[in-house]
C-alpha positions as CSV (number, residue, x, y, z in Angstrom):
1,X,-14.7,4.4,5.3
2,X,-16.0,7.2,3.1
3,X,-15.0,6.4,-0.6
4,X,-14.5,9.5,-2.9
5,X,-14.6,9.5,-6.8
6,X,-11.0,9.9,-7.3
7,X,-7.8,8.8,-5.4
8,X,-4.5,10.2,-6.0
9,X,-1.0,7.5,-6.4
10,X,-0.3,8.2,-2.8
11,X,-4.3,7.5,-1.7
12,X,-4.3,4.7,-3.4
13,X,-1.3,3.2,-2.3
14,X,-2.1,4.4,1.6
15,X,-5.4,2.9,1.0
16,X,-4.8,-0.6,-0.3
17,X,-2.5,-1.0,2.6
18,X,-5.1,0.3,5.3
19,X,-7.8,-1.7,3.6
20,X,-5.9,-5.3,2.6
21,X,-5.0,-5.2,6.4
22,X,-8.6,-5.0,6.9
23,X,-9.2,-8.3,4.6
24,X,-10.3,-5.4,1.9
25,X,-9.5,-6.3,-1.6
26,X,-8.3,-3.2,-3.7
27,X,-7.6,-3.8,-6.9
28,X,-6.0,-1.4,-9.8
29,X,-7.9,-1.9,-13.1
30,X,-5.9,-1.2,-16.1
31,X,-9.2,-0.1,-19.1
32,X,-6.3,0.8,-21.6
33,X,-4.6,-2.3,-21.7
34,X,-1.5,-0.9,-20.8
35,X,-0.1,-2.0,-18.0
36,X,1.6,0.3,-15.5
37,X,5.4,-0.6,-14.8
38,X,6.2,-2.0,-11.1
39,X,2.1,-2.1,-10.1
40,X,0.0,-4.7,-9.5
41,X,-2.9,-4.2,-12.0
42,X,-5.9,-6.5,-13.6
43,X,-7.3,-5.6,-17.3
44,X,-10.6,-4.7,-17.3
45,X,-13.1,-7.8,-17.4
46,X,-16.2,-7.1,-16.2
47,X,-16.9,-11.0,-16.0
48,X,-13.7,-11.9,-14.1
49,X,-14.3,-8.8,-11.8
50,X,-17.8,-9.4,-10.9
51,X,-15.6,-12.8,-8.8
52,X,-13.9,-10.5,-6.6
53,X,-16.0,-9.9,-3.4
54,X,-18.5,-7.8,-2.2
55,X,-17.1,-4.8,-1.1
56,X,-13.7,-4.8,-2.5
57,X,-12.5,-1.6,-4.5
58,X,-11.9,-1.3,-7.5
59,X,-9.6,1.4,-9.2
60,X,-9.9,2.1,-12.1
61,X,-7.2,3.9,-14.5
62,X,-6.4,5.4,-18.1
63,X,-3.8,7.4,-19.7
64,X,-5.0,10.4,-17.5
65,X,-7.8,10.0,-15.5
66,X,-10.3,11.3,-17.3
67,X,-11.9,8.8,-19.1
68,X,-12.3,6.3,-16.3
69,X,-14.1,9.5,-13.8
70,X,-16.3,10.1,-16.6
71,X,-17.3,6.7,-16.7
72,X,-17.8,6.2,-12.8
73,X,-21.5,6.3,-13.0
74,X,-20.9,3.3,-15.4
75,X,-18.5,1.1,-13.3
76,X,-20.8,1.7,-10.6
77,X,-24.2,0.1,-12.3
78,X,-21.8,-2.6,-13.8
79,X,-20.6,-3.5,-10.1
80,X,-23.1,-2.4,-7.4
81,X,-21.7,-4.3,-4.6
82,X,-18.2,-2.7,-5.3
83,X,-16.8,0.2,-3.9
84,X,-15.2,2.4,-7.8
85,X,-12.6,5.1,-8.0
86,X,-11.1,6.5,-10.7
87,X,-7.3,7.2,-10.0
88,X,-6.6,10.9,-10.8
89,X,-3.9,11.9,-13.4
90,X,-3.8,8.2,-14.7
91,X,-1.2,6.1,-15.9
92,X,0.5,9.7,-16.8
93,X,0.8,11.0,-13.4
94,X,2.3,7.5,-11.8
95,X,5.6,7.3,-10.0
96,X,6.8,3.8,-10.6
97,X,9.2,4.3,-7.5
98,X,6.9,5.7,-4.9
99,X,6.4,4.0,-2.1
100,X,4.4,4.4,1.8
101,X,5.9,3.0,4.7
102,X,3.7,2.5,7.7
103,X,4.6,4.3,11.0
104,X,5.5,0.9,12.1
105,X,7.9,0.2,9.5
């Protein structure tokens, strides 16, 4: 799989499904200390992360997106073994209630 710098709510939510089936970790990092309401997320810790394994992804969010794309380049050195994504529009732009079903479900 490709990995671009940003993935929408609905990417990421397609993605950690696709991926964790896969034995993938993908994780939501939270770099605001604000936690988003009904999501699974981890506060930024660049020790604890650095546990996870090689290969997972990491997503990484702020109030809206910007701040954690313009850092990319920055998660990337800090975790070069890990797959970064900024999550596009934020903590702003998330539906607490959206959900994906696989076609199976």
């Amino acid at each position: 799989m490709s990995y671009p710098d940003e993935w929408t709510q609905k990417e990421f939510l397609e993605n950690k499904k696709k991926l964790e089936k896969e034995g993938i970790e993908v994780v939501l990092i939270d770099t605001i200390l604000s936690p988003i309401e009904k999501a699974d997320t981890v506060v930024y810790n660049p020790y604890e992360l650095s546990n996870y394994p090689d290969g997972s992804v990491f997503v990484f969010y702020c109030d809206t997106g910007k701040a954690t794309f313009d850092r990319l380049n920055e998660y990337r050195k800090k975790f070069p073994n890990k797959h970064c994504i900024s999550l596009k529009g934020g903590r702003g732009y998330w539906r607490k209630n959206m959900m994906v079903f696989d076609d199976n479900e």
